[in-house]
Structure formats: structure tokens, C-alpha cells
C-alpha positions in Angstrom: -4.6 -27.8 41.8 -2.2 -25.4 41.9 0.6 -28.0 41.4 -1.0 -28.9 37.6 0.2 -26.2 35.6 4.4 -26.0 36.5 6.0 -22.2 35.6 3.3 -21.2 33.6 4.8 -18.0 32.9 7.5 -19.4 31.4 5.1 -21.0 28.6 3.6 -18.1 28.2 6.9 -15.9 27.3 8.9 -18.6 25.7 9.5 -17.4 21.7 8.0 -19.8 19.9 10.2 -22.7 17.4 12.6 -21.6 15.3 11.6 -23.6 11.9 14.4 -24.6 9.8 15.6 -21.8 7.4 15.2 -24.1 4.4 11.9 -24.6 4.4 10.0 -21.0 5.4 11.0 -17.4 3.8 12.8 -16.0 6.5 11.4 -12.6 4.5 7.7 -13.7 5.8 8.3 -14.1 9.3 9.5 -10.9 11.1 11.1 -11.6 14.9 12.7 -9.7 17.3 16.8 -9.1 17.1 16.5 -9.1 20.8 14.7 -12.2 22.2 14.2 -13.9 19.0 10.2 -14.4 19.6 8.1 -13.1 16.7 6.0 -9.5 16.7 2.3 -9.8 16.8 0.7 -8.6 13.5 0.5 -4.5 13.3 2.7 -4.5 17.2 5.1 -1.6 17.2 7.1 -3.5 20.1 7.9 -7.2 21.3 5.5 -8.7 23.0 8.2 -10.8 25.0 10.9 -7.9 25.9 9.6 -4.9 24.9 12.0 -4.0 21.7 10.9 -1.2 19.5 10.4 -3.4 15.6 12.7 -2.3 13.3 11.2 0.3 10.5 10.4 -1.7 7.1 10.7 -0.9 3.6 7.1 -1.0 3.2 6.5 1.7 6.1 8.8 3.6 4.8 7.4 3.6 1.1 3.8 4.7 2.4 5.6 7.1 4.9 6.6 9.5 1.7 3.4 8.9 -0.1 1.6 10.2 3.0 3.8 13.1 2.9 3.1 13.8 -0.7 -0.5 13.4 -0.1 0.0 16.1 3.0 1.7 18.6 0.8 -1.3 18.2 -1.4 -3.9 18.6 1.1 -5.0 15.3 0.1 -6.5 12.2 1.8 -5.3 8.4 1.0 -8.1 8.0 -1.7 -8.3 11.4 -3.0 -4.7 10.9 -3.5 -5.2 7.9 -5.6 -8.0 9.1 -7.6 -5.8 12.1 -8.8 -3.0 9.8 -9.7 -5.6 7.5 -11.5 -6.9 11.2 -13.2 -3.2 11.9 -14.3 -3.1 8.5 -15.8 -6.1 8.7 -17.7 -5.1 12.5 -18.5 -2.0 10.7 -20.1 -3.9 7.8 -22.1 -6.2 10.5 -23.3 -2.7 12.3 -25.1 -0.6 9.2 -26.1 -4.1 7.6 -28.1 -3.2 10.0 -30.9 0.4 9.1 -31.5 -0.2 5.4 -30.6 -2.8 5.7 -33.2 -2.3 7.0 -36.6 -5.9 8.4 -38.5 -5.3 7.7 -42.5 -9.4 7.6 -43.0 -12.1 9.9 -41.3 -13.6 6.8 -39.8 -10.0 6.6 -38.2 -10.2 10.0 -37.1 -13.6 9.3 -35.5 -12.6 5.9 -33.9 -9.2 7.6 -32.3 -11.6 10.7 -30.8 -13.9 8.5 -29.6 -11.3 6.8 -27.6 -9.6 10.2 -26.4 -13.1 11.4 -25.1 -13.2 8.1 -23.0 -10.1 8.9 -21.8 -10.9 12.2 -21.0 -14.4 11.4 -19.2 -12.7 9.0 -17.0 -10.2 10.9 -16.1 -13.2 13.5 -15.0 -14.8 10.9 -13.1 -11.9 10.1 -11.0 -11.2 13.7 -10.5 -14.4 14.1 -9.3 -14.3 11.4 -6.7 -11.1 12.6 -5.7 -12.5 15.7 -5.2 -15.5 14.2 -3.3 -13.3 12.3 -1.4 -11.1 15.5 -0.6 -11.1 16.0 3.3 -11.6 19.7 4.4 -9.9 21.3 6.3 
């Protein structure tokens, strides 16, 4: 029995195929500079030789935008909600020189859209205040 399986641990820690570089996005597949053998979705090391993964743009991007939540005192989603707020905030102020009023219907039409503006960005505040974490 024992003579079925032959240097199983060698199967086990071998890096897997390289593919040919024409074919697959070497972009999409992230492997170690060490042993060559690809990290395991969300690993912070090699599975195969214990390498530390190199530091991604993408970690590095959501790295400052966790700091600017921090200095905020704000969680991920609060975060977002106040940007979507400041957004709305803006949409709220650029509908009147987008828009031109010649007619008091157009007057009328342009404040009705600046007062949708405005409520959304007072429902997002809201959230973001609901989804404020206290400290």
C-alpha cells in the first residue's frame, strides 16, 4: 500500500505549469519571485517557500483611502456615503449653470432638480451618519 503513491510530498509542493505567456495575462496570475508557484487567493505568503507577496497597486490605493477615512473618524461605508453626499452637494450647484432659466417654468423645472439634488445628498449623509462607527 504504501508503495502506491511515490514522493507524494513532492506533488504536493511542486508549483504548478507555467502556461505559455502568449496565451494568459501574465497581469492576472500573481506567483512568487522565489519558487515560481502561485499565491493562494487573499495569502500574505507562499504557500510553497514561505516568501512574503509583494505589496500591489491595489493594496496600496485602499491603504490611503483607509487612512483618509481614519483621519475622518469614518468607517468604509460612511466614508462612501459622504463622498456620494459631496457629489450630490456638487450636482445640486452645477444644475444652475448647466441649466439656463429664460421662462418661470424654467426656473421651476431647474429648482425642482436642485432640490433632488439636495435631498439626495441628505439621504446619503444620513446613512453615512448612521453608518458612522462610534467610538
Amino acid at each position: 500500500m504504501a508503495g502506491i503513491a511515490q514522493n507524494p510530498q513532492h506533488d504536493f509542493w511542486r508549483p504548478p505549469i507555467q502556461a505559455l505567456p502568449e496565451i494568459t495575462n501574465p497581469e492576472m496570475v500573481e506567483a512568487c519571485d522565489r519558487c515560481g508557484s502561485e499565491f493562494i487567493v487573499g495569502a500574505r505568503y507562499c504557500h510553497a517557500c514561505g516568501a512574503s507577496r509583494p505589496e500591489s497597486s491595489d493594496a496600496i490605493a485602499r491603504l490611503e483611502v483607509s487612512r483618509f477615512g481614519r483621519v475622518l473618524g469614518l468607517s468604509t461605508g460612511a466614508l462612501i456615503a459622504f463622498v456620494s453626499g459631496i457629489f450630490c452637494l456638487l450636482g445640486a450647484i452645477s444644475v444652475g449653470y448647466i441649466f439656463s432659466a429664460k421662462t418661470i417654468l424654467d426656473w421651476q423645472a431647474v429648482q425642482i432638480w436642485r432640490i433632488e439634488w439636495l435631498l439626495g445628498a441628505v439621504a446619503v449623509f444620513v446613512a453615512g451618519c448612521l453608518l458612522k462607527r462610534n467610538s
